[in-house]
DOMI-86255 format. One record per residue: x, y, z of N, C-alpha, C in turn; residue in one letter. Coordinates in steps of 0.1 Angstrom, whole numbers, plus 5000, padded with zeros to 4 digits. Layout:
! DOMI-86255
<rec><n_px>X</n_px><n_py>Y</n_py><n_pz>Z</n_pz><ca_px>X</ca_px><ca_py>Y</ca_py><ca_pz>Z</ca_pz><c_px>X</c_px><c_py>Y</c_py><c_pz>Z</c_pz><r>A</r></rec>
...
//
This chain:
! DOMI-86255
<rec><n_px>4728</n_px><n_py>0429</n_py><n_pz>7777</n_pz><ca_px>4732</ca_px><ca_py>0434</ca_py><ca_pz>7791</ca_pz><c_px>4719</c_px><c_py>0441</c_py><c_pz>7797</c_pz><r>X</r></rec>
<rec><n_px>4717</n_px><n_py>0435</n_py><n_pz>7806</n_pz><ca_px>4705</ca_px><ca_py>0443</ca_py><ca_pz>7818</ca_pz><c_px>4710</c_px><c_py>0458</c_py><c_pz>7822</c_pz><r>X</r></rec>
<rec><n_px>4699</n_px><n_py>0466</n_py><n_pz>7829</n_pz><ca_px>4705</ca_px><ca_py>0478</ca_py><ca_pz>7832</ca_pz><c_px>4713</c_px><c_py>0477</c_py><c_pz>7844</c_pz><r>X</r></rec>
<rec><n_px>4717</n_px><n_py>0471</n_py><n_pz>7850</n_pz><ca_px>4722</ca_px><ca_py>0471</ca_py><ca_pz>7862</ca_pz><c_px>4738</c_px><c_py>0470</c_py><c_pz>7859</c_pz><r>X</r></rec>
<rec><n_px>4737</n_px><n_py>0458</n_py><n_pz>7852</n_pz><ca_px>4751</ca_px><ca_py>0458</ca_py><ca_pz>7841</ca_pz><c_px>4756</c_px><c_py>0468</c_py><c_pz>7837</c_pz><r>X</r></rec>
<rec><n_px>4747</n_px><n_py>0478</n_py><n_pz>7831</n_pz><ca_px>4753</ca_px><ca_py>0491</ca_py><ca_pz>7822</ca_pz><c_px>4760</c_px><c_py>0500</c_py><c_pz>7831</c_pz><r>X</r></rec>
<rec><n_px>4748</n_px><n_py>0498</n_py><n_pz>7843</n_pz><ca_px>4756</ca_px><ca_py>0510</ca_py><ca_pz>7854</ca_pz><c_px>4766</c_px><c_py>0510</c_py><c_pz>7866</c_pz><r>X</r></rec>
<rec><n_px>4768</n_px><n_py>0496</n_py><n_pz>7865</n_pz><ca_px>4779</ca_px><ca_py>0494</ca_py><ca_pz>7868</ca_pz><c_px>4790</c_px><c_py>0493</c_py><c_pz>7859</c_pz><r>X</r></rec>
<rec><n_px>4790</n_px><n_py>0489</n_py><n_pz>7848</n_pz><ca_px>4797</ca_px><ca_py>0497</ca_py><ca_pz>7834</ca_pz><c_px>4802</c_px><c_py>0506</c_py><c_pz>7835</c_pz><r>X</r></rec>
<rec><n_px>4793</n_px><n_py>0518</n_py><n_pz>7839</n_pz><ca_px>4797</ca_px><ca_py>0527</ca_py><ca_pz>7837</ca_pz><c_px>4804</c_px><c_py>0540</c_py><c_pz>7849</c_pz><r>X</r></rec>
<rec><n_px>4796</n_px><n_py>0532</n_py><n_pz>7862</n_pz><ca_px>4802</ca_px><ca_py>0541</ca_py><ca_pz>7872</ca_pz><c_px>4820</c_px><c_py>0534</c_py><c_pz>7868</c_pz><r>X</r></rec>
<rec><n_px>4824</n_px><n_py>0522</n_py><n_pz>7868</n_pz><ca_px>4834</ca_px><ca_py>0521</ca_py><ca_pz>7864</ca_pz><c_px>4845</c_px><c_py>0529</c_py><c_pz>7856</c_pz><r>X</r></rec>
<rec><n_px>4842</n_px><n_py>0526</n_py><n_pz>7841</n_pz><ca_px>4841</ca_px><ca_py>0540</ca_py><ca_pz>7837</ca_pz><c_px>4847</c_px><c_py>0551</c_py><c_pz>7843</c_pz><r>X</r></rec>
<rec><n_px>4840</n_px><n_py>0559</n_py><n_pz>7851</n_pz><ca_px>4837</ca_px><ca_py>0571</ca_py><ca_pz>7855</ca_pz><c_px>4851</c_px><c_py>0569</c_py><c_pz>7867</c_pz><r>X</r></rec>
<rec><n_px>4852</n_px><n_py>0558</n_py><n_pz>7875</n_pz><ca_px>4865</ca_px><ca_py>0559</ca_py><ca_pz>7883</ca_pz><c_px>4875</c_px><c_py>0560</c_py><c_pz>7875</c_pz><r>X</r></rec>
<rec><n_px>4878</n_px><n_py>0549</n_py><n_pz>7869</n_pz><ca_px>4888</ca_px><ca_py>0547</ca_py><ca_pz>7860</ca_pz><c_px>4893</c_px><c_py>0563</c_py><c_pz>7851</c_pz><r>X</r></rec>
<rec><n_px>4889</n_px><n_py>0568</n_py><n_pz>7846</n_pz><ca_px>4888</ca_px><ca_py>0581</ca_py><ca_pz>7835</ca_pz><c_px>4895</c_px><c_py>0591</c_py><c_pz>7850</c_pz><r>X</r></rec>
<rec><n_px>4883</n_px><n_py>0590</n_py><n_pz>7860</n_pz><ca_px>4888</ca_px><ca_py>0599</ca_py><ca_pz>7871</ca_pz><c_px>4905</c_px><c_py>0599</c_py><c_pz>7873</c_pz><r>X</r></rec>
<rec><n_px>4907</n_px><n_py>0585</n_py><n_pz>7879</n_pz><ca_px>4919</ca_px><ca_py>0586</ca_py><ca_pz>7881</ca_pz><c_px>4933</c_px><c_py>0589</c_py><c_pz>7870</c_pz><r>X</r></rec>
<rec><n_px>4929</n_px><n_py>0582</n_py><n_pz>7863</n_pz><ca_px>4939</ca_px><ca_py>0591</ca_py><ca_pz>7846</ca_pz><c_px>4936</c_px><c_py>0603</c_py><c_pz>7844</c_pz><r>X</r></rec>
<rec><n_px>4927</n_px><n_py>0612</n_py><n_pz>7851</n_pz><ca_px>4930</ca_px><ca_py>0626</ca_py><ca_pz>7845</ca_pz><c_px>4936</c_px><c_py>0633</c_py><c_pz>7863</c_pz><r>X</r></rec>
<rec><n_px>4932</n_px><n_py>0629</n_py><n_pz>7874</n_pz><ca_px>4940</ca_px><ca_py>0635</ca_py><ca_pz>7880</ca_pz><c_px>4957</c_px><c_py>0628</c_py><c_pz>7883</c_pz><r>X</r></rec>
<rec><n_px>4961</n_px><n_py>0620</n_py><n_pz>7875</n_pz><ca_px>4977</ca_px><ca_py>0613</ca_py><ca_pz>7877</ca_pz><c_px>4983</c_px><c_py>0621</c_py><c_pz>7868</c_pz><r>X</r></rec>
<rec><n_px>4974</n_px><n_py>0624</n_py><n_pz>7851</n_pz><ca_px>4981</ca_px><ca_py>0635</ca_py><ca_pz>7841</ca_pz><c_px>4979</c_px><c_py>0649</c_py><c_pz>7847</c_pz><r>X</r></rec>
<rec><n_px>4976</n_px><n_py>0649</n_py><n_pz>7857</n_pz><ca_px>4983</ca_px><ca_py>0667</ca_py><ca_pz>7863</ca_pz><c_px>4989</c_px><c_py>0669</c_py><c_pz>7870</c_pz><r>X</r></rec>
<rec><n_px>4998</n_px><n_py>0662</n_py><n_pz>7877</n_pz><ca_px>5008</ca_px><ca_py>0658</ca_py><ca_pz>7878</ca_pz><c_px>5021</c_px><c_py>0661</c_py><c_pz>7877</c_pz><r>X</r></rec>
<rec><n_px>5021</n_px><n_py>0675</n_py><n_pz>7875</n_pz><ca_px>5037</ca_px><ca_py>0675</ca_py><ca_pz>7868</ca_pz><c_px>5050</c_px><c_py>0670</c_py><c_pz>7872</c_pz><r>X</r></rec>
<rec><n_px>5064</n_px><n_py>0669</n_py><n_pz>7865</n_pz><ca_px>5075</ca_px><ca_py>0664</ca_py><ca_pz>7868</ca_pz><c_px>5081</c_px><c_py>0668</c_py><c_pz>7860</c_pz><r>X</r></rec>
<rec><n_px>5090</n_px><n_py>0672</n_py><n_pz>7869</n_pz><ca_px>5102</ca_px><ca_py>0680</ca_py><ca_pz>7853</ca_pz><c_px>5118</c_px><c_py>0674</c_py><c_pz>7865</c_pz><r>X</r></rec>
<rec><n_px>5129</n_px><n_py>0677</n_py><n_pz>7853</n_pz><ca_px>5139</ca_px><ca_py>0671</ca_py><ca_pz>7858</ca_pz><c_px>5153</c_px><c_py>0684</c_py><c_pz>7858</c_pz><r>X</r></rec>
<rec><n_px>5161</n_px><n_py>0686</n_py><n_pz>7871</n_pz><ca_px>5172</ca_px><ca_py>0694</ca_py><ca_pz>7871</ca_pz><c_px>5183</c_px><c_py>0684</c_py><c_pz>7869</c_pz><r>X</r></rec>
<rec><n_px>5195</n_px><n_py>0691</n_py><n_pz>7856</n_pz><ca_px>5204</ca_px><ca_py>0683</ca_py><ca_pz>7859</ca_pz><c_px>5218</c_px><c_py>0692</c_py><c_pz>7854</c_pz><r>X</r></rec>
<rec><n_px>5227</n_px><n_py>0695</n_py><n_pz>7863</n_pz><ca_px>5239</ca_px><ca_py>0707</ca_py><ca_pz>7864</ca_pz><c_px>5244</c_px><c_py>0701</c_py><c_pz>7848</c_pz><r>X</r></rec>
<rec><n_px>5248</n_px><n_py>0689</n_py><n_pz>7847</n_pz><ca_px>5258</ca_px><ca_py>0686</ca_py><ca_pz>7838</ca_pz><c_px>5253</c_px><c_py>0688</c_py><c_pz>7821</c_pz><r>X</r></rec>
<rec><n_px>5244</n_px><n_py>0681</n_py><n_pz>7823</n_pz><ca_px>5236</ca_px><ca_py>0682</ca_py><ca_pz>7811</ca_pz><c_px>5224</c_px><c_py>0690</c_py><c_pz>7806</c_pz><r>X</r></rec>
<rec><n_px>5219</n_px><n_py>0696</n_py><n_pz>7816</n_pz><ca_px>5208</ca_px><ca_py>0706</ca_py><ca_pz>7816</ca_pz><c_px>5213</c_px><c_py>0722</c_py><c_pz>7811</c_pz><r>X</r></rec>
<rec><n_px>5205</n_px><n_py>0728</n_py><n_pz>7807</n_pz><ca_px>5202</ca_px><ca_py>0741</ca_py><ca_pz>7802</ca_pz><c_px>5189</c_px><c_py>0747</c_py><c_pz>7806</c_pz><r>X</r></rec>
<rec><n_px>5190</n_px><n_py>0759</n_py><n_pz>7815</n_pz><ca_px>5180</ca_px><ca_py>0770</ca_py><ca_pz>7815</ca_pz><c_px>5171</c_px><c_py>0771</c_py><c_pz>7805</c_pz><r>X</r></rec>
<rec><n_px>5178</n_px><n_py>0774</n_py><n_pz>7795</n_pz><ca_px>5167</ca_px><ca_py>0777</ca_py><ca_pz>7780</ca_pz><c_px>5156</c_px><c_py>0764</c_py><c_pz>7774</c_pz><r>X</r></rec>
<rec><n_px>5160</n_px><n_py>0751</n_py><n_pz>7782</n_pz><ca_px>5150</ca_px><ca_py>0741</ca_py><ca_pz>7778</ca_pz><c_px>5138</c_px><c_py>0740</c_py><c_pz>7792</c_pz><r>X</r></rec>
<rec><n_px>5132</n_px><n_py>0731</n_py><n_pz>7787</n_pz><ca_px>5115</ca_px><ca_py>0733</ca_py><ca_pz>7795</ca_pz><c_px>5117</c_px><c_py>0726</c_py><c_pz>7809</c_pz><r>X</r></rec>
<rec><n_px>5123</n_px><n_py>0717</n_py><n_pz>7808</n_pz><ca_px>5124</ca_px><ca_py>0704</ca_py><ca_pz>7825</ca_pz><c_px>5122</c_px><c_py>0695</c_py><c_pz>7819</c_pz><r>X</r></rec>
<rec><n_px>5111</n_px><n_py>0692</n_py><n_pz>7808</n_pz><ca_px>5099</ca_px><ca_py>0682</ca_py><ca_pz>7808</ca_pz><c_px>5104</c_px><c_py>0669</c_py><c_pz>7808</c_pz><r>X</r></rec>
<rec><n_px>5120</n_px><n_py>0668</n_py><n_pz>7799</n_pz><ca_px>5124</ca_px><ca_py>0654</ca_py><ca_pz>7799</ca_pz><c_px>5138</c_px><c_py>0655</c_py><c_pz>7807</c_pz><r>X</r></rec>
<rec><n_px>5141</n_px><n_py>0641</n_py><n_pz>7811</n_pz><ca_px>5157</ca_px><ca_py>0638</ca_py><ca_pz>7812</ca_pz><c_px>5164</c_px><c_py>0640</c_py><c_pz>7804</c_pz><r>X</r></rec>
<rec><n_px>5165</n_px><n_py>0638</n_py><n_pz>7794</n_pz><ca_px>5170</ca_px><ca_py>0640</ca_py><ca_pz>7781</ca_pz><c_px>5167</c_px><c_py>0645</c_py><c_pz>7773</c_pz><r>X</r></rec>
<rec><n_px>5177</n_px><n_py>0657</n_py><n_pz>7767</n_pz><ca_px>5169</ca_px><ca_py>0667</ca_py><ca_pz>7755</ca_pz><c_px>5165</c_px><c_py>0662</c_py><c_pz>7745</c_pz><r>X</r></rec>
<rec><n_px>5155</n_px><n_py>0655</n_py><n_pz>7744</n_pz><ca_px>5145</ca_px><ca_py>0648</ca_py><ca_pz>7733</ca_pz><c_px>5133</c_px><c_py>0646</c_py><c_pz>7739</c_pz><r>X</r></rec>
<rec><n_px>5124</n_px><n_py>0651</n_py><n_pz>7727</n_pz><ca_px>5126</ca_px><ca_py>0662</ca_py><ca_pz>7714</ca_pz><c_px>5135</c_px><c_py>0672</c_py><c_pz>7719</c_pz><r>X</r></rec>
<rec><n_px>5138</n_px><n_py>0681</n_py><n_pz>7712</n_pz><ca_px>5152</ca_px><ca_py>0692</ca_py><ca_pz>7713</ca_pz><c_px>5141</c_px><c_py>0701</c_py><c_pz>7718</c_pz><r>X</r></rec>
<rec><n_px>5151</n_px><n_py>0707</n_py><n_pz>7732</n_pz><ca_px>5142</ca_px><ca_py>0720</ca_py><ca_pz>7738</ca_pz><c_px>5137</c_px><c_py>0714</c_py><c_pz>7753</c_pz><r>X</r></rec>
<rec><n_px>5135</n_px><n_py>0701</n_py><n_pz>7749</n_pz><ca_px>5127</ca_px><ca_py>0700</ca_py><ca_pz>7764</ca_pz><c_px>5133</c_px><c_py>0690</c_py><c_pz>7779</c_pz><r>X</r></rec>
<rec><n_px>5146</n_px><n_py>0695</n_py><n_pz>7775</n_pz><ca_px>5156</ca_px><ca_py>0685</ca_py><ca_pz>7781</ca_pz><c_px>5156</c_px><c_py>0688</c_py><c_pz>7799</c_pz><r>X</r></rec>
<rec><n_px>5165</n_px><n_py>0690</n_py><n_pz>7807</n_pz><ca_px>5162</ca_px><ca_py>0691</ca_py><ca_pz>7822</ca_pz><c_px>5167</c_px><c_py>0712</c_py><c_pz>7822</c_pz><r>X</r></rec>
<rec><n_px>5164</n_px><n_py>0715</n_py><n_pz>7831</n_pz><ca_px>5170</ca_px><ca_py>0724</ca_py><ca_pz>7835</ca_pz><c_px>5184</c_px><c_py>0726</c_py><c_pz>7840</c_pz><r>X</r></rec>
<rec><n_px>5192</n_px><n_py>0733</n_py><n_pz>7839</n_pz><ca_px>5207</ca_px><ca_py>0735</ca_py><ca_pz>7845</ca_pz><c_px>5203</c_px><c_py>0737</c_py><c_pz>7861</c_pz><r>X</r></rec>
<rec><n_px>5198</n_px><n_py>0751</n_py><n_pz>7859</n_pz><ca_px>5198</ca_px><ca_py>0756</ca_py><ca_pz>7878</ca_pz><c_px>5190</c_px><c_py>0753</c_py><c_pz>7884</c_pz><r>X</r></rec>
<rec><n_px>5191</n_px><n_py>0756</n_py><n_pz>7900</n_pz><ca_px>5174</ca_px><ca_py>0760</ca_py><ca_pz>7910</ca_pz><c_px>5167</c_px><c_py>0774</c_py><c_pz>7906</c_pz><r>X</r></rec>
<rec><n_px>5177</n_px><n_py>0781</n_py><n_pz>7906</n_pz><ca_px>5167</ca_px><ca_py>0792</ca_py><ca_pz>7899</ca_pz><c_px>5159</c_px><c_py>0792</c_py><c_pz>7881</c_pz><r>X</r></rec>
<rec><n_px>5168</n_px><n_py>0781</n_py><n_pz>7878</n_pz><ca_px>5157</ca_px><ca_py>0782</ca_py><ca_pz>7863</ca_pz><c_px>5149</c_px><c_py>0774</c_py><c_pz>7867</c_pz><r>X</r></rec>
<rec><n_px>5149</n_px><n_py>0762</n_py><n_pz>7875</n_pz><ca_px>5135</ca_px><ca_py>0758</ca_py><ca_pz>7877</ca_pz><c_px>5127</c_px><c_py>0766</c_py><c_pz>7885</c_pz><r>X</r></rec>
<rec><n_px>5131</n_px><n_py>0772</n_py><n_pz>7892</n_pz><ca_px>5122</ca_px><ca_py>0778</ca_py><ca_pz>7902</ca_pz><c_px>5115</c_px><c_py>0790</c_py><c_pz>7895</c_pz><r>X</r></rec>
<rec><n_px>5116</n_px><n_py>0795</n_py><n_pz>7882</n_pz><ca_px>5107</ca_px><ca_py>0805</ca_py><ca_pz>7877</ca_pz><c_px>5100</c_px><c_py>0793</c_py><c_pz>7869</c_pz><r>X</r></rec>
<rec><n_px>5105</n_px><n_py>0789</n_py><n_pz>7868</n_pz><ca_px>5091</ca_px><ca_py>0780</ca_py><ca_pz>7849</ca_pz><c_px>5088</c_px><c_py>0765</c_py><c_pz>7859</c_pz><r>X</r></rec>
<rec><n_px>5086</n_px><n_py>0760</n_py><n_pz>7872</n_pz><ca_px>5082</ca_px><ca_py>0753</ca_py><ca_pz>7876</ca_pz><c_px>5068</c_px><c_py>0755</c_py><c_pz>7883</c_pz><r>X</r></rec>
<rec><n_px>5054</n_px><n_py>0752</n_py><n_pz>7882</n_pz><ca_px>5051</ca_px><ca_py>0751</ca_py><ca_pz>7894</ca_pz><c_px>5048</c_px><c_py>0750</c_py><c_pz>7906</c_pz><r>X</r></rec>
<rec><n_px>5040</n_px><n_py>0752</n_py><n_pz>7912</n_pz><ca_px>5042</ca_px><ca_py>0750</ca_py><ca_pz>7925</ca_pz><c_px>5031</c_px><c_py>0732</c_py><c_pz>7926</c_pz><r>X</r></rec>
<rec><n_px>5037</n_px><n_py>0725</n_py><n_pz>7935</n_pz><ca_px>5038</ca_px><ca_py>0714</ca_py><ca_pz>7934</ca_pz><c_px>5042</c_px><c_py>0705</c_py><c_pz>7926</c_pz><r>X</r></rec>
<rec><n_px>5047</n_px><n_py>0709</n_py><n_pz>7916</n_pz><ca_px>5054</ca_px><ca_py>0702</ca_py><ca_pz>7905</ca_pz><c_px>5065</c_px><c_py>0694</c_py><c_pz>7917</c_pz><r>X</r></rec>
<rec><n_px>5076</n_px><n_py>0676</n_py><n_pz>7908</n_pz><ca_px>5078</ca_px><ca_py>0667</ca_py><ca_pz>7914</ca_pz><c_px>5086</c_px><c_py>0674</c_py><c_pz>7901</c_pz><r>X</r></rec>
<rec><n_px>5101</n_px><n_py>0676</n_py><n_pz>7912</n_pz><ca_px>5111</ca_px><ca_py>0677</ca_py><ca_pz>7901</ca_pz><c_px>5125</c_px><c_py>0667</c_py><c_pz>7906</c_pz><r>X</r></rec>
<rec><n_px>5131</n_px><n_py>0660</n_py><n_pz>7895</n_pz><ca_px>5141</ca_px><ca_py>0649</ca_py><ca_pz>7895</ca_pz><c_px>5152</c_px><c_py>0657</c_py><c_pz>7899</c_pz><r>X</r></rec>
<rec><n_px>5161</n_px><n_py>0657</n_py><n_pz>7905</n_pz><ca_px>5173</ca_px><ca_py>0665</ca_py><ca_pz>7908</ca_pz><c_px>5184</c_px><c_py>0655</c_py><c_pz>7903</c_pz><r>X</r></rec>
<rec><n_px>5195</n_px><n_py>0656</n_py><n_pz>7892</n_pz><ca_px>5207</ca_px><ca_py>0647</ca_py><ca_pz>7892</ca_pz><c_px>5216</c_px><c_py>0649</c_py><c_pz>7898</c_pz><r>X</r></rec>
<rec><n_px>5226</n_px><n_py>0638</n_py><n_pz>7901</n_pz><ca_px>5235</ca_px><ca_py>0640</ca_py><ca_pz>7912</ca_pz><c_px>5250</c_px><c_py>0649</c_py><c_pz>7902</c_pz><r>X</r></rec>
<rec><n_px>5252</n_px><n_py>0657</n_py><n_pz>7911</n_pz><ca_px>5260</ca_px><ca_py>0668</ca_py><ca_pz>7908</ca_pz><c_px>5260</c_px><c_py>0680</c_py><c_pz>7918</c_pz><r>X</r></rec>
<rec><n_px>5274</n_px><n_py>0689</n_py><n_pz>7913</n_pz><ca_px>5273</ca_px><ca_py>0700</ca_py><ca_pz>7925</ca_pz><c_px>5266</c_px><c_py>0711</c_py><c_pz>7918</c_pz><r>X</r></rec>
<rec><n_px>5255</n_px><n_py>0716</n_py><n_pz>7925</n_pz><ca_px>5249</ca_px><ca_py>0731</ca_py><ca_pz>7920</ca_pz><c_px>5253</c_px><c_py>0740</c_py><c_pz>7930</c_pz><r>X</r></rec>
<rec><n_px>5259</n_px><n_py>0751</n_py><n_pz>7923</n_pz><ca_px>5261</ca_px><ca_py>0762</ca_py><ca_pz>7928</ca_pz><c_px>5252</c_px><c_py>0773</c_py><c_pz>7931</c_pz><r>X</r></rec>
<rec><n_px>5253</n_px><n_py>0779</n_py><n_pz>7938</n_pz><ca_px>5240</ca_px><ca_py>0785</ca_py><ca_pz>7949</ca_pz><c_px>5245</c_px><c_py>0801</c_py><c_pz>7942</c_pz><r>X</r></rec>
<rec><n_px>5231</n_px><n_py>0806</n_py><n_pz>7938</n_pz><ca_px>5228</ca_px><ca_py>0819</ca_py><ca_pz>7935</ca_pz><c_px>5226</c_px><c_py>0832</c_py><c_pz>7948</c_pz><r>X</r></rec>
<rec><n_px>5239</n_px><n_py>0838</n_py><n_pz>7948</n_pz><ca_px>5246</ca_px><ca_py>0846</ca_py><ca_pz>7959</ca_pz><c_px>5230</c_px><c_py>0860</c_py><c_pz>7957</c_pz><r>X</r></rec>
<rec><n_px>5222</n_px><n_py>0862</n_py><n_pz>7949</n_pz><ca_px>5210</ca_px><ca_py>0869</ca_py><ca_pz>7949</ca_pz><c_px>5198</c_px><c_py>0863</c_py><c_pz>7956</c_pz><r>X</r></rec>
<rec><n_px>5204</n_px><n_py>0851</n_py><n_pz>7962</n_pz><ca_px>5188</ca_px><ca_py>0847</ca_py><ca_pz>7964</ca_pz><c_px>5177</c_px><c_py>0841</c_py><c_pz>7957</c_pz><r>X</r></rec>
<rec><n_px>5166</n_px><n_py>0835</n_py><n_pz>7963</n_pz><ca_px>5157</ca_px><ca_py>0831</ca_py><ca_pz>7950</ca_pz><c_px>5146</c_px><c_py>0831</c_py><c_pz>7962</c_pz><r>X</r></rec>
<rec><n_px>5140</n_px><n_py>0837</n_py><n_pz>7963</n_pz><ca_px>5123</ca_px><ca_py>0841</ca_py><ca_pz>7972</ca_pz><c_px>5116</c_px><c_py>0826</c_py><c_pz>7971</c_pz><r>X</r></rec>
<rec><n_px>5113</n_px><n_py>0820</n_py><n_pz>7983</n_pz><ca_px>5108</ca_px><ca_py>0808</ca_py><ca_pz>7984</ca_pz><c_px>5106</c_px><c_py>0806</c_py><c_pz>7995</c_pz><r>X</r></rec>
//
């Protein structure tokens, strides 16, 4: 390989890596009334591994979420928190 080869190699590379580390920050977590629990993280649809299943409420996401976070909402009725939630 000539140098020109290399560095085009490598600026390659360098996009490529770019875009896979700003897609993994990203976040996404999932609310879901029926199946969800407060006490687990968002991270999955489904509590697996155990713990990281959806959230129950808006207000349990709305403390342990991000801001900008991309959260899944499932279809169901969520009841609205008569305290408010600052937003």
């Amino acid at each position: 390989m000539n140098l020109k080869n290399i560095l085009k190699f490598l600026l390659l590379l360098v996009v490529f890596v770019g875009f896979i580390s700003t897609d993994s920050l990203a976040q996404v977590r999932y609310l879901d009334v029926t199946n969800g629990s407060d006490e687990y993280t968002g991270e999955n649809p489904t509590n697996n591994p155990f713990g990281t299943g959806p959230k129950r409420t808006f207000e349990g996401a709305y403390g342990a979420f991000d801001s900008g976070t991309t959260v899944y909402v499932a279809a169901g009725e969520y009841a609205e928190d008569e305290s408010g939630v600052p937003g």
